[in-house]
The first five atom37 places (N, CA, C, CB, O) and aatype in JSON, in Angstrom:
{
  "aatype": [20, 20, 20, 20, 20, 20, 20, 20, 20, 20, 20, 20, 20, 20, 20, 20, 20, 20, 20, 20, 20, 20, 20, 20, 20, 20, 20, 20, 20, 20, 20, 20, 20, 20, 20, 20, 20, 20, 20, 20, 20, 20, 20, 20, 20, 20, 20, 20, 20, 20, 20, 20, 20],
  "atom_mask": [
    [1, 1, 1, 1, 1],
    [1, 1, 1, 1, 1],
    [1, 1, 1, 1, 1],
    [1, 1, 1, 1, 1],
    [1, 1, 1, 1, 1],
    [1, 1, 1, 1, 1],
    [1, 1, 1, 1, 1],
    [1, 1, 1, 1, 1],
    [1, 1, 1, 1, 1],
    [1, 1, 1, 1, 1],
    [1, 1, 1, 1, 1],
    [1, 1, 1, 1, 1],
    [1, 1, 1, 1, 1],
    [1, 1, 1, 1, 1],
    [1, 1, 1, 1, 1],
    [1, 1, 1, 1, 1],
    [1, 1, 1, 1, 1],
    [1, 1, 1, 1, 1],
    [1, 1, 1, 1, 1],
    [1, 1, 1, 1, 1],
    [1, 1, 1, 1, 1],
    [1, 1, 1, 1, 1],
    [1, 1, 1, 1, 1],
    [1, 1, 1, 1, 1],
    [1, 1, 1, 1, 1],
    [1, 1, 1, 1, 1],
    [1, 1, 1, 1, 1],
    [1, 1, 1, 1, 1],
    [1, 1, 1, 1, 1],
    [1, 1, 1, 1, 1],
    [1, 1, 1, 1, 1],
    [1, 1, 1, 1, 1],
    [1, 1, 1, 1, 1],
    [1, 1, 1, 1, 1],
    [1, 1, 1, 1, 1],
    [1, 1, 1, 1, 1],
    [1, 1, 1, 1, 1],
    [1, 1, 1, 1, 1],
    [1, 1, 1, 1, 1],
    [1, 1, 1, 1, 1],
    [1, 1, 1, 1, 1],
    [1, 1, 1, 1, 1],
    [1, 1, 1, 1, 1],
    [1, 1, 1, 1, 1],
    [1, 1, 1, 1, 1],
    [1, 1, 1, 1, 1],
    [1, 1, 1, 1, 1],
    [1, 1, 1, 1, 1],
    [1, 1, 1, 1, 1],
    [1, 1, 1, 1, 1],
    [1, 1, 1, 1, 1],
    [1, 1, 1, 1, 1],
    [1, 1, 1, 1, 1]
  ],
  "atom_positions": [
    [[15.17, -15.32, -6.96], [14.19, -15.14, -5.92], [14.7, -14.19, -4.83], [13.81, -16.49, -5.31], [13.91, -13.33, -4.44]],
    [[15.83, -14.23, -4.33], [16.24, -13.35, -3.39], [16.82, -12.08, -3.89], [17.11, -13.98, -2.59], [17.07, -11.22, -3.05]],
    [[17.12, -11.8, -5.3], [16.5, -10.39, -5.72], [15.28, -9.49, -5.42], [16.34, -10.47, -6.81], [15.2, -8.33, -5.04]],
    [[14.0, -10.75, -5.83], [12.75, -9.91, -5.88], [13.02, -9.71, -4.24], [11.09, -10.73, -6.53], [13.53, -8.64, -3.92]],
    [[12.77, -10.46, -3.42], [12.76, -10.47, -1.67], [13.89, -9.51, -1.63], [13.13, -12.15, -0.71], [12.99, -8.71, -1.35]],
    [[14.94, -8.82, -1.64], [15.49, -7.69, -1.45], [15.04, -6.62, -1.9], [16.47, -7.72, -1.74], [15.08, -5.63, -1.18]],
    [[14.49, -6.54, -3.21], [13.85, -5.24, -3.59], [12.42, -4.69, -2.78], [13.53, -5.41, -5.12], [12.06, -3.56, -2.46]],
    [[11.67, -6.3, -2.58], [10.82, -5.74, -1.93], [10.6, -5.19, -0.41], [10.17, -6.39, -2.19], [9.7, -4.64, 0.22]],
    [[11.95, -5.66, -0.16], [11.95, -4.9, 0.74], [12.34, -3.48, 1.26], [12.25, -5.44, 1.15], [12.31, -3.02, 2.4]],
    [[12.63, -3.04, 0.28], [12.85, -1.24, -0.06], [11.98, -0.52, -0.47], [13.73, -0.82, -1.04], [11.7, -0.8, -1.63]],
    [[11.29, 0.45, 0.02], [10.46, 1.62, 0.37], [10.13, 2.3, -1.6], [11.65, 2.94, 1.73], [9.19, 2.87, -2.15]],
    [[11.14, 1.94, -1.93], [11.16, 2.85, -3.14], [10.3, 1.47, -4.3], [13.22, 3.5, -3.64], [9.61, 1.76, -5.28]],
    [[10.56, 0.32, -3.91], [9.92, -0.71, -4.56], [7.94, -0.91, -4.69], [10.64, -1.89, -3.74], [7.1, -1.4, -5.45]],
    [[7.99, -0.3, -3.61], [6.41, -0.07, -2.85], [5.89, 1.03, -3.54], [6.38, 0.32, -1.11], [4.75, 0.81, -3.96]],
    [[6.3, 2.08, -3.78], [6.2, 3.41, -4.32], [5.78, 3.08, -6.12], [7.88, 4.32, -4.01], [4.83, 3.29, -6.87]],
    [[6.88, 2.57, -6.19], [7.19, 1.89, -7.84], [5.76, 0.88, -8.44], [8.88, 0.56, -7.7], [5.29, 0.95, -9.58]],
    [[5.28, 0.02, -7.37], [4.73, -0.93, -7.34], [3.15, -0.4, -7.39], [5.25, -1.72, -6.26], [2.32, -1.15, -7.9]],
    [[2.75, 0.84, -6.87], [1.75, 1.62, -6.62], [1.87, 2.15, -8.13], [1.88, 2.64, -5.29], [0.94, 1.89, -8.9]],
    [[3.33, 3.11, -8.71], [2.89, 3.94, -9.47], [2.21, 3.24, -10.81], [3.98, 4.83, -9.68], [1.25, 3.61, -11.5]],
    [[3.17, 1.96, -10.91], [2.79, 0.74, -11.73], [1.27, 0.61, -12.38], [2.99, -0.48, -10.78], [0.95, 0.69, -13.57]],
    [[0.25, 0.34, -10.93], [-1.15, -0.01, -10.88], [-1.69, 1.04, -11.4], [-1.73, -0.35, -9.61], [-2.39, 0.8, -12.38]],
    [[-1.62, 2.11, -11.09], [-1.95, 3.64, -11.69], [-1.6, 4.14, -12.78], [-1.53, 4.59, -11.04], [-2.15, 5.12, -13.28]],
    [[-0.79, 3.61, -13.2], [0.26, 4.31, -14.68], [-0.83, 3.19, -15.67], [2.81, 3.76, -14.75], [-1.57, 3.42, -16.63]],
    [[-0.53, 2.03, -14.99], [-1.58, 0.76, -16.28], [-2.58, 1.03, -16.06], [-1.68, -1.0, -16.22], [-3.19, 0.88, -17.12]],
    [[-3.29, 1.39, -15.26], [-5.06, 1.87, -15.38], [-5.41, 3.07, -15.97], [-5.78, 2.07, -13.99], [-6.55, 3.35, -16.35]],
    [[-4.76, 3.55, -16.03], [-4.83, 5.02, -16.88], [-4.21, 4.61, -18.34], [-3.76, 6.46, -16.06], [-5.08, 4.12, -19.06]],
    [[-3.03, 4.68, -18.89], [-2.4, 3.69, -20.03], [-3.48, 2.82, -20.63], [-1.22, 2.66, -19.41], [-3.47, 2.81, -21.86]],
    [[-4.46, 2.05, -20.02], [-4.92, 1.21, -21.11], [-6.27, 1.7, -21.26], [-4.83, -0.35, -20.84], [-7.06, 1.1, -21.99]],
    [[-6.7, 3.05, -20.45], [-7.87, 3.93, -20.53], [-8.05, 4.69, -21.93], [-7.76, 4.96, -19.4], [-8.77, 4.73, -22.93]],
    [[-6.77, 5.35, -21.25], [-6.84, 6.58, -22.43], [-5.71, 6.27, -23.14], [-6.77, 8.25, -21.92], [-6.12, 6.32, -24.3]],
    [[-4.33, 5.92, -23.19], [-3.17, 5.76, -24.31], [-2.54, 6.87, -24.24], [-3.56, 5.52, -25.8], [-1.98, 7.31, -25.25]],
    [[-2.51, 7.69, -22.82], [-1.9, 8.72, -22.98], [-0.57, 8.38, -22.55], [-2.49, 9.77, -22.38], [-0.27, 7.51, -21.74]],
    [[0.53, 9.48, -23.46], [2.06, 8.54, -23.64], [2.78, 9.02, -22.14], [3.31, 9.14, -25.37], [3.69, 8.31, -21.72]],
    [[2.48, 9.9, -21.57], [2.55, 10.55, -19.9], [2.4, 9.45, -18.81], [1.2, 11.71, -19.55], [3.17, 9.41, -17.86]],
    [[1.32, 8.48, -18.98], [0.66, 7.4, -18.16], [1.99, 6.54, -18.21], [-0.87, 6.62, -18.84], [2.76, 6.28, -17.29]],
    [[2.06, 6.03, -20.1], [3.2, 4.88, -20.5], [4.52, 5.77, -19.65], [3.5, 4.63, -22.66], [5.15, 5.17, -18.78]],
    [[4.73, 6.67, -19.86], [6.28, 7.15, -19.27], [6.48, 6.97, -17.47], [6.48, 9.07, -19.68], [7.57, 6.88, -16.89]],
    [[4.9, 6.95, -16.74], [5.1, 6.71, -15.34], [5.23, 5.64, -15.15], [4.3, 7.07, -14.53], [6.15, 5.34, -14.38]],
    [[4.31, 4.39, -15.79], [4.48, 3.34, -15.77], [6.13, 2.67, -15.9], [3.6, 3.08, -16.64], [6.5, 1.58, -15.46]],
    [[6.77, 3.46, -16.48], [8.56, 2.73, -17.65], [9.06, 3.43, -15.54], [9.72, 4.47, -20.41], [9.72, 2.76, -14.74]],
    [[8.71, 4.28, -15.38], [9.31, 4.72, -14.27], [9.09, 3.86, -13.27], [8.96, 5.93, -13.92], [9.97, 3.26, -12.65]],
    [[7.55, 3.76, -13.05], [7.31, 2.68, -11.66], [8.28, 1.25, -11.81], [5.4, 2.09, -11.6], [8.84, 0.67, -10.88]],
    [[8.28, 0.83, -13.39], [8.88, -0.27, -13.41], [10.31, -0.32, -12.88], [8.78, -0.66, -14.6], [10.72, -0.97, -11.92]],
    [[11.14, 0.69, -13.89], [12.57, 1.31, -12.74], [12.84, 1.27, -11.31], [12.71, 2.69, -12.72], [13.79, 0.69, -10.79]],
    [[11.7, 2.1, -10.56], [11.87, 2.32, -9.27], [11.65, 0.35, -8.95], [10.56, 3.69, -8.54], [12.66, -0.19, -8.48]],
    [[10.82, -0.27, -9.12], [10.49, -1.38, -8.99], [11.55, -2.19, -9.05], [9.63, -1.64, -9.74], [11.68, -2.87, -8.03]],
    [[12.5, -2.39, -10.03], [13.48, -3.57, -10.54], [15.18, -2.77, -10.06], [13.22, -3.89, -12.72], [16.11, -3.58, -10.03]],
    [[15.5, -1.42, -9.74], [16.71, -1.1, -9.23], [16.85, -1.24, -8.48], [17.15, -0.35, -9.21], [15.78, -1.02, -7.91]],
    [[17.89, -1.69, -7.48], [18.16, -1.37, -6.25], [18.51, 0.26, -5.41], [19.14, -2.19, -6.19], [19.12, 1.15, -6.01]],
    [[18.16, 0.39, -4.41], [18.66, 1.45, -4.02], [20.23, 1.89, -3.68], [17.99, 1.55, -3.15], [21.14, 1.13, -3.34]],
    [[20.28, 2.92, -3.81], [21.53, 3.63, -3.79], [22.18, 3.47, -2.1], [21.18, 5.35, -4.29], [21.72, 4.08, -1.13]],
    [[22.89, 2.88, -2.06], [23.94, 2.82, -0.38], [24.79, 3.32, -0.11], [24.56, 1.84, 0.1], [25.61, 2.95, -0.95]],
    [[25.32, 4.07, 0.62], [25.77, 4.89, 1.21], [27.03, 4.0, 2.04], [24.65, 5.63, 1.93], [27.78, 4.58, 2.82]]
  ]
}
């Protein structure tokens, strides 16, 4: 639980979380494999942590 609550609290999780909704509404429209590849991305940006400095 305090994974998800750290990720969500990073800017890049929000981004991820958006491209997600958009990548699957398009993906289960048309099956175009471009949609599936943003989606594999939103999920990434979604589940990594960010990079610290």
């Amino acid at each position: 639980m305090t994974y998800i609550l750290k990720r969500l609290a990073e800017p890049s999780s929000w981004a991820g979380l958006a491209a997600i909704i958009s990548a699957a509404a398009t993906a289960a429209a048309t099956k175009d494999p471009q949609a599936i590849g943003a989606l594999a991305a939103g999920l990434a940006a979604l589940l990594l942590p960010e990079a610290r400095k």
